[in-house]
mmCIF file as Biopython writes it, N, C-alpha, C and O atoms, coordinates in Angstrom:
data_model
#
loop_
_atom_site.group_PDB
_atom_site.id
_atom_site.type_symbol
_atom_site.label_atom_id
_atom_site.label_alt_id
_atom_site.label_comp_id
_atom_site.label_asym_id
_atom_site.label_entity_id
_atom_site.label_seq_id
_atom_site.pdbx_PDB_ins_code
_atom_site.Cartn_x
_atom_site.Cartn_y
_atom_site.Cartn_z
_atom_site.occupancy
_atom_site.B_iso_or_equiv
_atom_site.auth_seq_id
_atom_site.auth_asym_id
_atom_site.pdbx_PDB_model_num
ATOM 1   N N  . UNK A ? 1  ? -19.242 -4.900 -18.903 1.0 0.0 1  A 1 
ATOM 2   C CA . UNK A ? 1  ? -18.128 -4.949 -19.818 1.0 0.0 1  A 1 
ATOM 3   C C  . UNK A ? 1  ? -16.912 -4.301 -19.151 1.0 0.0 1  A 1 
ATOM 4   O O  . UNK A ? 1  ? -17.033 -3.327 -18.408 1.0 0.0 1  A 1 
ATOM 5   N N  . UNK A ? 2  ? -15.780 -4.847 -19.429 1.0 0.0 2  A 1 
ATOM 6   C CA . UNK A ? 2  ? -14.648 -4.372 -18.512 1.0 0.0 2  A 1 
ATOM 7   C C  . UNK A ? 2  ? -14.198 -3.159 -19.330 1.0 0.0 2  A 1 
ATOM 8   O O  . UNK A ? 2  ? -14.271 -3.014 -20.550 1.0 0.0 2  A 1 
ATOM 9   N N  . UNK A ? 3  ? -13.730 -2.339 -18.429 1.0 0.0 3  A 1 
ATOM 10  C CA . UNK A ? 3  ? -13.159 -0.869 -19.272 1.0 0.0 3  A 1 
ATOM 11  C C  . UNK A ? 3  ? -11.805 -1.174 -19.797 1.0 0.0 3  A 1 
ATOM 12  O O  . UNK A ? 3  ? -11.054 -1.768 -19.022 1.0 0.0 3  A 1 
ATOM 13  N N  . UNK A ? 4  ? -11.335 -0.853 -21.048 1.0 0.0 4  A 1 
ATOM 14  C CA . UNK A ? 4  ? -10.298 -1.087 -22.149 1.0 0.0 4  A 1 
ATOM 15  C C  . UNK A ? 4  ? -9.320  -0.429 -21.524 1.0 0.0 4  A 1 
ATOM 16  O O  . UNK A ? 4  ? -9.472  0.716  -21.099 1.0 0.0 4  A 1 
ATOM 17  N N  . UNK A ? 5  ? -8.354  -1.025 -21.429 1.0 0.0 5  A 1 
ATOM 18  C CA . UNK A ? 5  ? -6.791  0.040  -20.520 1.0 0.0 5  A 1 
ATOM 19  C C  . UNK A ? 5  ? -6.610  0.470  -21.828 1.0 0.0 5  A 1 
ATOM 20  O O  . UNK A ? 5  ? -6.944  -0.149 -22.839 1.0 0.0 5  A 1 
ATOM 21  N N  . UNK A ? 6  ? -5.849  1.998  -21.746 1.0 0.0 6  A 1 
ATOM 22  C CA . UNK A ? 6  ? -5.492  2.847  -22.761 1.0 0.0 6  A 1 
ATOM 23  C C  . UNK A ? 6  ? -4.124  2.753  -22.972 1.0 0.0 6  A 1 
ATOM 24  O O  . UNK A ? 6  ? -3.285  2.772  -22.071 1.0 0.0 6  A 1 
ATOM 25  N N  . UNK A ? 7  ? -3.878  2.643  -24.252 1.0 0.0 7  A 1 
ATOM 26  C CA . UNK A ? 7  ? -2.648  2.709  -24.820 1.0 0.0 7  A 1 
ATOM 27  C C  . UNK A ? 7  ? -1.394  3.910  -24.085 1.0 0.0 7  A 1 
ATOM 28  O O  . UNK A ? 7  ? -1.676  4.922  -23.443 1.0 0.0 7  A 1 
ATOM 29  N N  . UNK A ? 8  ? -0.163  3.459  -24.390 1.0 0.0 8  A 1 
ATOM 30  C CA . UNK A ? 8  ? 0.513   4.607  -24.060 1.0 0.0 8  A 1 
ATOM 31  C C  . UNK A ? 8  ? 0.501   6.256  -24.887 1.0 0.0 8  A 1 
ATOM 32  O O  . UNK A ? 8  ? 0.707   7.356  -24.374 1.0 0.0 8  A 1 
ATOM 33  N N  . UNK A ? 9  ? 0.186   5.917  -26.292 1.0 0.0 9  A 1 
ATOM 34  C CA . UNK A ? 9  ? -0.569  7.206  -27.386 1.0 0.0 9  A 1 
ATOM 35  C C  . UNK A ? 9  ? -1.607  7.248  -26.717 1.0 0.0 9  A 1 
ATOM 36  O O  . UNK A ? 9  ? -1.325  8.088  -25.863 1.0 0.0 9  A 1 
ATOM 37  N N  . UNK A ? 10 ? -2.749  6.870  -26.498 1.0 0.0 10 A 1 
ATOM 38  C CA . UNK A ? 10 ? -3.846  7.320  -25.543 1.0 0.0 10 A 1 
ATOM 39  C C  . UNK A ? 10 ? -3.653  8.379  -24.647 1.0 0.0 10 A 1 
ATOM 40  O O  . UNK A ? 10 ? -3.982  9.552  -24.823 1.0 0.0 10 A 1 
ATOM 41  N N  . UNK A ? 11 ? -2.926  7.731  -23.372 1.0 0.0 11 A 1 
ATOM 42  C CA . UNK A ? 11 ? -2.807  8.583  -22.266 1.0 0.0 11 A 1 
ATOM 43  C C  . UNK A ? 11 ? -1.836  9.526  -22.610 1.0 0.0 11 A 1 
ATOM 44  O O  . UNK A ? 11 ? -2.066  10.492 -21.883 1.0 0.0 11 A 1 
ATOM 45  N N  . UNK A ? 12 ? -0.730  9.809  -23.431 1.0 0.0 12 A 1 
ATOM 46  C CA . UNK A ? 12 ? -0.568  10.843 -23.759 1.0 0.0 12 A 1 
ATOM 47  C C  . UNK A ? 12 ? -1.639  11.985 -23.873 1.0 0.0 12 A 1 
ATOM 48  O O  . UNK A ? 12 ? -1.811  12.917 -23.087 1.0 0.0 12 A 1 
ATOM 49  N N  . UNK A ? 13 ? -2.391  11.673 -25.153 1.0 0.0 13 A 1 
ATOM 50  C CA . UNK A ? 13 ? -2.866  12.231 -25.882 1.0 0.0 13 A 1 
ATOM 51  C C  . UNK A ? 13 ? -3.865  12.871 -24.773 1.0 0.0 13 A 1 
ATOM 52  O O  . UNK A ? 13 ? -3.885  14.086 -24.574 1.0 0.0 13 A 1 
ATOM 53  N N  . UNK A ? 14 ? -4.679  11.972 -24.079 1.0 0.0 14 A 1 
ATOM 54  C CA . UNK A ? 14 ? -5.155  12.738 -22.754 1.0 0.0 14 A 1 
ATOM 55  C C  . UNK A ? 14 ? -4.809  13.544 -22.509 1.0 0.0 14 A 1 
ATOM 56  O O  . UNK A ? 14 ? -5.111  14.699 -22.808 1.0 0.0 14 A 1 
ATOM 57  N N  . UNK A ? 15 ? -3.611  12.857 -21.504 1.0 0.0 15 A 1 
ATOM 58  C CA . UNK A ? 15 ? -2.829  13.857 -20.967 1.0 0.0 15 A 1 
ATOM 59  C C  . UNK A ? 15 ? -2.394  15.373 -21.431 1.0 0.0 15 A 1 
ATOM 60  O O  . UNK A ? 15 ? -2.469  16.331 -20.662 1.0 0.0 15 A 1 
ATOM 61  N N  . UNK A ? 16 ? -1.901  15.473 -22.865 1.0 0.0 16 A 1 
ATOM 62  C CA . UNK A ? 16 ? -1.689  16.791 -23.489 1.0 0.0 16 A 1 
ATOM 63  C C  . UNK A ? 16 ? -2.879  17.537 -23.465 1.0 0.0 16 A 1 
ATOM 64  O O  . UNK A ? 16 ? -2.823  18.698 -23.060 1.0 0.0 16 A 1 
ATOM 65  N N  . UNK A ? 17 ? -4.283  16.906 -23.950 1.0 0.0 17 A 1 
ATOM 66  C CA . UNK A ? 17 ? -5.235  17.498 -24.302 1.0 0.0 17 A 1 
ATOM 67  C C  . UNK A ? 17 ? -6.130  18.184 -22.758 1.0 0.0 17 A 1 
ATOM 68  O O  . UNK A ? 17 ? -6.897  19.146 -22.747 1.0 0.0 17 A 1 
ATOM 69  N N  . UNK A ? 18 ? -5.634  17.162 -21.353 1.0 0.0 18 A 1 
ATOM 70  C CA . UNK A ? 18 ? -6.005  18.168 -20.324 1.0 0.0 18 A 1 
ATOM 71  C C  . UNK A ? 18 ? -5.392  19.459 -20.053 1.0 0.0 18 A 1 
ATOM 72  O O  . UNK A ? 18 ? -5.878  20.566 -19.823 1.0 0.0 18 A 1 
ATOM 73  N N  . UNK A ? 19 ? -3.839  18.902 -20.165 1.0 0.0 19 A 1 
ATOM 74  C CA . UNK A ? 19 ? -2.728  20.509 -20.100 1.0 0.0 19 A 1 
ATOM 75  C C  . UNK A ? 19 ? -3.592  21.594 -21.085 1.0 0.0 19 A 1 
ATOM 76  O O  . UNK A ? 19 ? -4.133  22.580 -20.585 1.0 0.0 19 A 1 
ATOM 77  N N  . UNK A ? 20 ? -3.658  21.313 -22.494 1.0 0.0 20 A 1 
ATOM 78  C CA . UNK A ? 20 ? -3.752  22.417 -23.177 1.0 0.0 20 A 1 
ATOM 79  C C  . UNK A ? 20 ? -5.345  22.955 -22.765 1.0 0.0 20 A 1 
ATOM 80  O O  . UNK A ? 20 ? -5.613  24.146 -22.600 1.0 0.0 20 A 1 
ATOM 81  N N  . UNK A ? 21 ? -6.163  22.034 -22.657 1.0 0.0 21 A 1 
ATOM 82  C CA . UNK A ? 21 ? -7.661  22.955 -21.967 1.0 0.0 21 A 1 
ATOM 83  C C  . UNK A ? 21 ? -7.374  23.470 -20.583 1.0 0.0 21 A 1 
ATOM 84  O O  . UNK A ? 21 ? -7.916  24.511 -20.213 1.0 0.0 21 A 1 
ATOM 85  N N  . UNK A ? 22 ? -6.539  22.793 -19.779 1.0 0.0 22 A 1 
ATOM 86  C CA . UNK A ? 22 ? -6.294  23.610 -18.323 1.0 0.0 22 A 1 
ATOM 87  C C  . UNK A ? 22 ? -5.721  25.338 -18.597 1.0 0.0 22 A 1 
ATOM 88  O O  . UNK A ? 22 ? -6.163  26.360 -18.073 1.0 0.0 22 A 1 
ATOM 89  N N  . UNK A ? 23 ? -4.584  25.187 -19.614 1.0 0.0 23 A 1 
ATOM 90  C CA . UNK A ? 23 ? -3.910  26.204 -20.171 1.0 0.0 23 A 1 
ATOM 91  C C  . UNK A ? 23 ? -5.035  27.340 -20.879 1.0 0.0 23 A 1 
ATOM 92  O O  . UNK A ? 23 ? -5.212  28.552 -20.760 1.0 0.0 23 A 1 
ATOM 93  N N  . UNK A ? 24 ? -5.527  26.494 -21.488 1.0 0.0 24 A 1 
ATOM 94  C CA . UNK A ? 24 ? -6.555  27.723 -22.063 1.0 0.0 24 A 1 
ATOM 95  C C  . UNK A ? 24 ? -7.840  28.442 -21.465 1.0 0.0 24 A 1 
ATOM 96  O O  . UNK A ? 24 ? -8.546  29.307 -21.983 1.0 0.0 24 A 1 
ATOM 97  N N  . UNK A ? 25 ? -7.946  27.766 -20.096 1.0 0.0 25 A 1 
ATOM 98  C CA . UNK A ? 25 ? -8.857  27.922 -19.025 1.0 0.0 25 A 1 
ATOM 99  C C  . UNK A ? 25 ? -8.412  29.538 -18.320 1.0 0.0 25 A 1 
ATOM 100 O O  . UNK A ? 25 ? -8.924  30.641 -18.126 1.0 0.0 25 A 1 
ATOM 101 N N  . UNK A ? 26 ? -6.990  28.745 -18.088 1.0 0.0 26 A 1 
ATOM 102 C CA . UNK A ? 26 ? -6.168  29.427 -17.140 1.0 0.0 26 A 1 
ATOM 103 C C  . UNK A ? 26 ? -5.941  31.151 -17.946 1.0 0.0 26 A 1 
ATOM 104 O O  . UNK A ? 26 ? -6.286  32.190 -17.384 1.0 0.0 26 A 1 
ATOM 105 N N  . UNK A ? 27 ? -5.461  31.103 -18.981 1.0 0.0 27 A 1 
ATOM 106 C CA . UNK A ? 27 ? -5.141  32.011 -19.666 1.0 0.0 27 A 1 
ATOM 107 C C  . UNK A ? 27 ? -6.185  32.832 -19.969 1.0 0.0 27 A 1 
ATOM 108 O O  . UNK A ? 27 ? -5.887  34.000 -20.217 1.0 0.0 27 A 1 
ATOM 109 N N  . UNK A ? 28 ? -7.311  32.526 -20.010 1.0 0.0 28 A 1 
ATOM 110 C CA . UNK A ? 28 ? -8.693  33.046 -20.778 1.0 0.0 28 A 1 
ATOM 111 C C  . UNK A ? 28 ? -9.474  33.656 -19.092 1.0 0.0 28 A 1 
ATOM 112 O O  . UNK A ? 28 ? -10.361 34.504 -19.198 1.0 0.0 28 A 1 
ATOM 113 N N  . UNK A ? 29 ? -9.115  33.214 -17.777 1.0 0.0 29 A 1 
ATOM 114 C CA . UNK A ? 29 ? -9.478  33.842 -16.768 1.0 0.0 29 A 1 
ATOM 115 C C  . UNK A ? 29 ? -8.470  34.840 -16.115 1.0 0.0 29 A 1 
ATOM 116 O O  . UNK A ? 29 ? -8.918  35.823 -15.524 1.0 0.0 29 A 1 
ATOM 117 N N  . UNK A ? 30 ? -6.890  34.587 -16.214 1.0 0.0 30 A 1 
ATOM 118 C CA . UNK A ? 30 ? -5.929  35.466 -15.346 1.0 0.0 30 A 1 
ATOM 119 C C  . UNK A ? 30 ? -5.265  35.986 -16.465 1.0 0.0 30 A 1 
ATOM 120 O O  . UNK A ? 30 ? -4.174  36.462 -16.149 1.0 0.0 30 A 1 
ATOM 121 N N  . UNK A ? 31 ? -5.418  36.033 -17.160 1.0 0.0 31 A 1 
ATOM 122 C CA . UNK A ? 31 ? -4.501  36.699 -18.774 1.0 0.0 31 A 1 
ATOM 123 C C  . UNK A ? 31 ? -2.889  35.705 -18.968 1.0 0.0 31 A 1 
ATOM 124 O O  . UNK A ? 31 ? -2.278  35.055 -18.119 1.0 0.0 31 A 1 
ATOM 125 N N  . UNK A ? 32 ? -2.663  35.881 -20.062 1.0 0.0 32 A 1 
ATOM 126 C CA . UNK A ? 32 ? -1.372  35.001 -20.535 1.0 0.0 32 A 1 
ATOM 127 C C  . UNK A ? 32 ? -0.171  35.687 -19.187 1.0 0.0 32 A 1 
ATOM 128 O O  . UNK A ? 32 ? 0.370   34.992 -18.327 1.0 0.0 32 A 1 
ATOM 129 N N  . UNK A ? 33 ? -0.060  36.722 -19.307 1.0 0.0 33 A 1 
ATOM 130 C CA . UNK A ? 33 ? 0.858   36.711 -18.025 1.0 0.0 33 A 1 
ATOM 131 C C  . UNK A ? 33 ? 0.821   36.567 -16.915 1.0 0.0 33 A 1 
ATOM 132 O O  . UNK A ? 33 ? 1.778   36.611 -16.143 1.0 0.0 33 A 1 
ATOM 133 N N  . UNK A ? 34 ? -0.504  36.334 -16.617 1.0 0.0 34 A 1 
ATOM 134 C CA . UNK A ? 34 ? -0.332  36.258 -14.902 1.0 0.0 34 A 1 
ATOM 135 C C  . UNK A ? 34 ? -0.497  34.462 -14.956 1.0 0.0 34 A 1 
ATOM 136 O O  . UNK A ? 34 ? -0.357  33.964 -13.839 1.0 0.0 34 A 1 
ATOM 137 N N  . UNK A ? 35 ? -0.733  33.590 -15.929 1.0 0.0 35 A 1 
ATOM 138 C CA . UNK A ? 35 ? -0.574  32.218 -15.672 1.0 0.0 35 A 1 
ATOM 139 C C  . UNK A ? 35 ? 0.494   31.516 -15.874 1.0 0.0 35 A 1 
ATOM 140 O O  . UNK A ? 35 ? 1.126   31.467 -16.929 1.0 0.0 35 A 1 
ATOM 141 N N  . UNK A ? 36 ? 0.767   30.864 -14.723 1.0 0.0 36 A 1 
ATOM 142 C CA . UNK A ? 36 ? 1.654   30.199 -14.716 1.0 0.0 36 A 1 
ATOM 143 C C  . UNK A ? 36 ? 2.076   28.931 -14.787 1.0 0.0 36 A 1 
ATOM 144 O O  . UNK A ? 36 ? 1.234   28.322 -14.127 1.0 0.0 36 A 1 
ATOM 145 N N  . UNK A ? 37 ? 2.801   28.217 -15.150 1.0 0.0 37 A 1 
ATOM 146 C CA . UNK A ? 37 ? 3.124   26.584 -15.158 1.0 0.0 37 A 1 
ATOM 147 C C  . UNK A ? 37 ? 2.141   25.768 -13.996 1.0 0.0 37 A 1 
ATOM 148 O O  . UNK A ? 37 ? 1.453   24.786 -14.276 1.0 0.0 37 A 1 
ATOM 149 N N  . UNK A ? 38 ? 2.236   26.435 -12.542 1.0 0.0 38 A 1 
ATOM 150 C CA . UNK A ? 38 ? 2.098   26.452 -11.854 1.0 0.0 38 A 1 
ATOM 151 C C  . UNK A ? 38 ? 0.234   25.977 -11.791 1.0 0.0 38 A 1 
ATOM 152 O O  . UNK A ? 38 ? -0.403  24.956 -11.530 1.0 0.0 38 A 1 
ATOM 153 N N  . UNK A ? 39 ? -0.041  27.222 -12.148 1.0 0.0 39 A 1 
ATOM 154 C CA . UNK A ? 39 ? -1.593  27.433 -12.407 1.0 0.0 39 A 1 
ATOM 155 C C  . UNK A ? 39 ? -2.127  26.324 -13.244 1.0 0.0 39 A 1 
ATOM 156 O O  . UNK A ? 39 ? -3.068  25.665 -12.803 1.0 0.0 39 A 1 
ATOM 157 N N  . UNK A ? 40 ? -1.652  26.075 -14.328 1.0 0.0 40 A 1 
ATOM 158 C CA . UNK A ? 40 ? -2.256  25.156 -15.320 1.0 0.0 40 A 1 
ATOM 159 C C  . UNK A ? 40 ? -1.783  23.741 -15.245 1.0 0.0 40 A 1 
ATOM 160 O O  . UNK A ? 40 ? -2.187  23.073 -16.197 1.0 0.0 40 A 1 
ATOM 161 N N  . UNK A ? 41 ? -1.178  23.211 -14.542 1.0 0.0 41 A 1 
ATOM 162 C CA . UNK A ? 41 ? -0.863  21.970 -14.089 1.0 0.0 41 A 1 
ATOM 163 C C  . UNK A ? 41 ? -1.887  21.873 -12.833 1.0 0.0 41 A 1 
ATOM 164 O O  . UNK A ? 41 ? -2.712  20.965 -12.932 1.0 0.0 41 A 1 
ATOM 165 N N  . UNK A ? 42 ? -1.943  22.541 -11.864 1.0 0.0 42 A 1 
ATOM 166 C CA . UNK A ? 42 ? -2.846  22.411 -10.572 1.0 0.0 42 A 1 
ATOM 167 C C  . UNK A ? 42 ? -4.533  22.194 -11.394 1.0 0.0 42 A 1 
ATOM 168 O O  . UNK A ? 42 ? -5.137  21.129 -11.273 1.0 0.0 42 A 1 
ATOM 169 N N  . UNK A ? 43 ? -4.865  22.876 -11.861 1.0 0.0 43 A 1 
ATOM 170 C CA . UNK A ? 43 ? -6.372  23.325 -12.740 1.0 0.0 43 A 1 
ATOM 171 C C  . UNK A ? 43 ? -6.156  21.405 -13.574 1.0 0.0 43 A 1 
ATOM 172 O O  . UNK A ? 43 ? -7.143  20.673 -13.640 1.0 0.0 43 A 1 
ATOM 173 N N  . UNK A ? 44 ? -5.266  21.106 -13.906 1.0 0.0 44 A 1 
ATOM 174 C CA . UNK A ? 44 ? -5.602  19.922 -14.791 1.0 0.0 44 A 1 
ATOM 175 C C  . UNK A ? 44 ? -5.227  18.229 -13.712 1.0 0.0 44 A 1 
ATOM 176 O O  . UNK A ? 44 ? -5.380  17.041 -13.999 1.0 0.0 44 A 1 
ATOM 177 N N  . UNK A ? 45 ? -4.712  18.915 -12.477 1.0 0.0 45 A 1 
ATOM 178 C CA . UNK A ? 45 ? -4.790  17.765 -11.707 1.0 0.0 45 A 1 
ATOM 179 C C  . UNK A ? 45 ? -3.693  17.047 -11.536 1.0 0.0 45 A 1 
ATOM 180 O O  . UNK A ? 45 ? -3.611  15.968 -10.949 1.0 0.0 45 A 1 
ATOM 181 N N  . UNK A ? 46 ? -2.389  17.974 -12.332 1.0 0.0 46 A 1 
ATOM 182 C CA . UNK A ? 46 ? -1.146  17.183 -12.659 1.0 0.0 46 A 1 
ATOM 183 C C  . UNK A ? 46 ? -0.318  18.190 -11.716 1.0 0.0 46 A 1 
ATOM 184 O O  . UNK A ? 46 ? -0.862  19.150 -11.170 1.0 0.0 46 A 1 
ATOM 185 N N  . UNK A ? 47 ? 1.474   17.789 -11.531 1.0 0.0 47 A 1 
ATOM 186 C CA . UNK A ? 47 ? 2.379   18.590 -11.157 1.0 0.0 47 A 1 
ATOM 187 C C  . UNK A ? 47 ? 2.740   19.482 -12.062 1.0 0.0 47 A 1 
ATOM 188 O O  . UNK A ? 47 ? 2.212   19.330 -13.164 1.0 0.0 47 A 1 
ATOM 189 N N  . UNK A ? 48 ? 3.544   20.445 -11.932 1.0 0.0 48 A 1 
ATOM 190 C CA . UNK A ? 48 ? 4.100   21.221 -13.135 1.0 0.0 48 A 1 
ATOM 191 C C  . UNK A ? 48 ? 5.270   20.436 -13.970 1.0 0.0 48 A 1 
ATOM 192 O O  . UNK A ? 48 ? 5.537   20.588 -15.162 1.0 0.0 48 A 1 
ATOM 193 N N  . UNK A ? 49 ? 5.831   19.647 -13.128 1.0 0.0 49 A 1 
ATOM 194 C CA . UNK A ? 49 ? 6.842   18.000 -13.864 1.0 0.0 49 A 1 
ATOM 195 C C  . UNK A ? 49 ? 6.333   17.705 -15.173 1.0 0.0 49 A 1 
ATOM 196 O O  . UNK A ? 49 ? 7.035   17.703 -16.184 1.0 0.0 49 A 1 
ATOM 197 N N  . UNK A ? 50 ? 4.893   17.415 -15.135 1.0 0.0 50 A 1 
ATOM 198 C CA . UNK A ? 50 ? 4.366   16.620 -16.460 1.0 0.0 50 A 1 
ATOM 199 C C  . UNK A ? 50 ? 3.770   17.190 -17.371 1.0 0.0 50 A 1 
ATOM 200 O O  . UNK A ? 50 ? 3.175   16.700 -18.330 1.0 0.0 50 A 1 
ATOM 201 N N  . UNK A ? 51 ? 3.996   18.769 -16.938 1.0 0.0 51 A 1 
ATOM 202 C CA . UNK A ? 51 ? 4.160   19.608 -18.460 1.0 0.0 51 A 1 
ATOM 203 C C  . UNK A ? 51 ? 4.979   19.375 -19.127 1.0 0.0 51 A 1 
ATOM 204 O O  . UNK A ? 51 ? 4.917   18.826 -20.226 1.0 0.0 51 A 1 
ATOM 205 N N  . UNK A ? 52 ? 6.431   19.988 -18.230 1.0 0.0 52 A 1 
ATOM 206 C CA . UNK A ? 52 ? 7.596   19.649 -19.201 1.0 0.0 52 A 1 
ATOM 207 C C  . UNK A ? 52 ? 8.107   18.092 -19.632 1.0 0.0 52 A 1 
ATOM 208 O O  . UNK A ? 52 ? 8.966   17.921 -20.497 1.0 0.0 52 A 1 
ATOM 209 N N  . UNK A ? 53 ? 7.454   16.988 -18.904 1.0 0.0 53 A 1 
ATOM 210 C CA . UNK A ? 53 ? 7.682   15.730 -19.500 1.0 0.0 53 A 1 
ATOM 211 C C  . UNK A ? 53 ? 6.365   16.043 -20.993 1.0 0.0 53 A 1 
ATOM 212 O O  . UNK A ? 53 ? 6.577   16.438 -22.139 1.0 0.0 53 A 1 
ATOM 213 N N  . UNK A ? 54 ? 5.395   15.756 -20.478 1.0 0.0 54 A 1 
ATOM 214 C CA . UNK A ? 54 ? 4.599   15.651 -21.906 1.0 0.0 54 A 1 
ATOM 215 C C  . UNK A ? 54 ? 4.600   16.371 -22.582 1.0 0.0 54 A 1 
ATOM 216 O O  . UNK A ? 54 ? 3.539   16.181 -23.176 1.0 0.0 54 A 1 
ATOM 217 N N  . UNK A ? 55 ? 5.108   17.270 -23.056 1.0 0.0 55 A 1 
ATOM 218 C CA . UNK A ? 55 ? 4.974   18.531 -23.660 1.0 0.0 55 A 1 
ATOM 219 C C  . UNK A ? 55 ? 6.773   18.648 -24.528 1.0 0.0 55 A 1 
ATOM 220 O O  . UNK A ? 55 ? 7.141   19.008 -25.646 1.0 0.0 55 A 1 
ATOM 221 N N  . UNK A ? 56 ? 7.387   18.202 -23.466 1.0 0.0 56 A 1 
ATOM 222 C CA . UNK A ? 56 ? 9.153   18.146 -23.991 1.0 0.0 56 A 1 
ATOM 223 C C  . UNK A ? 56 ? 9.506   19.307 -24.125 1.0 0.0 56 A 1 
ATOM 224 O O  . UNK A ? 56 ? 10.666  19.277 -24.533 1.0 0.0 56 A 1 
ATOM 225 N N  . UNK A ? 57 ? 9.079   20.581 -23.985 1.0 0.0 57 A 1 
ATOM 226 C CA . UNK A ? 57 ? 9.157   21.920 -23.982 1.0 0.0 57 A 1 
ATOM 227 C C  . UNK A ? 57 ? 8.894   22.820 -22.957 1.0 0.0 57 A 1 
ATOM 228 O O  . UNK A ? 57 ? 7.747   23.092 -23.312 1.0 0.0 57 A 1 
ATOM 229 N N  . UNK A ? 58 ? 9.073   23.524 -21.916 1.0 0.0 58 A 1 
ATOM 230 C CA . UNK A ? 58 ? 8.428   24.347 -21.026 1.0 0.0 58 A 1 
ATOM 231 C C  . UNK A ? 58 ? 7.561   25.381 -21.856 1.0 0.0 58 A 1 
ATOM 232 O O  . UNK A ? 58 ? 6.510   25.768 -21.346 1.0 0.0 58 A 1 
ATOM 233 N N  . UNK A ? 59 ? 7.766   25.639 -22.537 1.0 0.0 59 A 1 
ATOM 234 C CA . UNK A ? 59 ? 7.053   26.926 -23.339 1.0 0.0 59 A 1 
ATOM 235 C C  . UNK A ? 59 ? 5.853   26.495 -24.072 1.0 0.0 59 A 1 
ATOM 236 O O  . UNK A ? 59 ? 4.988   27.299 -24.421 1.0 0.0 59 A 1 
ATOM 237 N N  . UNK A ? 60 ? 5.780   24.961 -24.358 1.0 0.0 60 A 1 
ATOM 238 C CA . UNK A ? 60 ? 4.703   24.557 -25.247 1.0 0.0 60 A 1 
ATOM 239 C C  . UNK A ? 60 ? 3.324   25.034 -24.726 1.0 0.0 60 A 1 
ATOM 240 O O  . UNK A ? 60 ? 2.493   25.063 -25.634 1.0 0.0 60 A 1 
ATOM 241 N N  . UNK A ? 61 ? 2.895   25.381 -23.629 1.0 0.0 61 A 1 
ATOM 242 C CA . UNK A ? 61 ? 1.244   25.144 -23.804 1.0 0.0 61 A 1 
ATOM 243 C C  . UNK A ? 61 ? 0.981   26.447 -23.935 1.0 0.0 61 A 1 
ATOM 244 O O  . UNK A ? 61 ? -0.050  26.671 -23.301 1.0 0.0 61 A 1 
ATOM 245 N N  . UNK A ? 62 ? 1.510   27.709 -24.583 1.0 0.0 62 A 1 
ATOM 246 C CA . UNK A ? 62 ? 1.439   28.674 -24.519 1.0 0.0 62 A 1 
ATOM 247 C C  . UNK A ? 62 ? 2.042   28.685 -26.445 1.0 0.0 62 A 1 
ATOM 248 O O  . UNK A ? 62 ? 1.355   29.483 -27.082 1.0 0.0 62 A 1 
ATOM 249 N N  . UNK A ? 63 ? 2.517   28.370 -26.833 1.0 0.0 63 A 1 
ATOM 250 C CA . UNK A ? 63 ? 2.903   27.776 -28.579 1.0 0.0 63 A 1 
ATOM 251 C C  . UNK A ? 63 ? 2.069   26.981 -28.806 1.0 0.0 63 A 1 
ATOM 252 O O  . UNK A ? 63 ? 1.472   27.315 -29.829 1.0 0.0 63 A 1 
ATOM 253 N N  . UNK A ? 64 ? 1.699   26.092 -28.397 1.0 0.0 64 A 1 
ATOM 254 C CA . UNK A ? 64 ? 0.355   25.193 -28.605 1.0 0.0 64 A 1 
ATOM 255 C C  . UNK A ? 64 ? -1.109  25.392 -28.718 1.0 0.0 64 A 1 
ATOM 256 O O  . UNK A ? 64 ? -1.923  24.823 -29.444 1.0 0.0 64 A 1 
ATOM 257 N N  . UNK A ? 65 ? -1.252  26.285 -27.878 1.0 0.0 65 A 1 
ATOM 258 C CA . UNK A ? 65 ? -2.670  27.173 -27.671 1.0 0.0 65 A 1 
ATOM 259 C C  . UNK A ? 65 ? -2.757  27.969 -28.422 1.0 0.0 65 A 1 
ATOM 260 O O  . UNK A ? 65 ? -3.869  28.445 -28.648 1.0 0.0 65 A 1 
ATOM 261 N N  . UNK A ? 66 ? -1.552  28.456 -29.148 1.0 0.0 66 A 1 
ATOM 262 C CA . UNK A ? 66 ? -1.719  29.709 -30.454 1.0 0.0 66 A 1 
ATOM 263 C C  . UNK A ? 66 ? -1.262  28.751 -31.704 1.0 0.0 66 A 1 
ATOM 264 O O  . UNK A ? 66 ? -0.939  29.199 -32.804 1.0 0.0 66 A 1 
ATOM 265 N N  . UNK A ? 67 ? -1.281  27.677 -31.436 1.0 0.0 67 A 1 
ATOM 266 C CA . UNK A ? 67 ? -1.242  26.809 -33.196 1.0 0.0 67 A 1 
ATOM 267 C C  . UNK A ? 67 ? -2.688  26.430 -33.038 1.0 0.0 67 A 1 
ATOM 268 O O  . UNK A ? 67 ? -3.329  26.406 -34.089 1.0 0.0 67 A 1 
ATOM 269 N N  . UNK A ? 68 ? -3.268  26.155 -32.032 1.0 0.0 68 A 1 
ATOM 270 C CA . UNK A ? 68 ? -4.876  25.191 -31.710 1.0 0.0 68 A 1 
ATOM 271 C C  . UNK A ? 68 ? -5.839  26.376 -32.708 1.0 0.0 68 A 1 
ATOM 272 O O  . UNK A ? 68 ? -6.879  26.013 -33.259 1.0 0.0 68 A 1 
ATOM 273 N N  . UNK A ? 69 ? -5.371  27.635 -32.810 1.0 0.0 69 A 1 
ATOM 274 C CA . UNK A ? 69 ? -6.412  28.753 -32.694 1.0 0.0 69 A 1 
ATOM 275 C C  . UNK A ? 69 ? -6.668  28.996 -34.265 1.0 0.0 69 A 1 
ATOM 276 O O  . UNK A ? 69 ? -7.473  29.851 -34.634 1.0 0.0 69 A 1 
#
């Protein structure tokens, strides 16, 4: 069976949902301050670019991770 290409809401939704588990990876091993954009984009396989594209916020995965909770 051929694999279903994913919608553009799909790969968002991916996409956000790797940031915010990379983020909460990241944060839960080096503490909220020592992680960085940096850190949690590398850990999820992405640049630090497609935080602030998917996210539309630099600050979100750190506001996001404390609405998830």
């Amino acid at each position: 069976m051929p694999h279903k290409r994913m919608t553009r809401a799909e790969s968002r939704e991916r996409t956000r949902r790797r940031l915010l588990d990379a983020a909460a990876s990241s944060i839960a091993e080096k503490g909220f301050a020592a992680t960085s954009v940096e850190d949690i984009a590398a850990q999820a396989g992405y640049t630090h670019s497609v935080i602030h594209i998917s996210l539309r916020q630099p600050p979100a995965p750190a506001s996001r991770l404390h609405s998830m909770t």
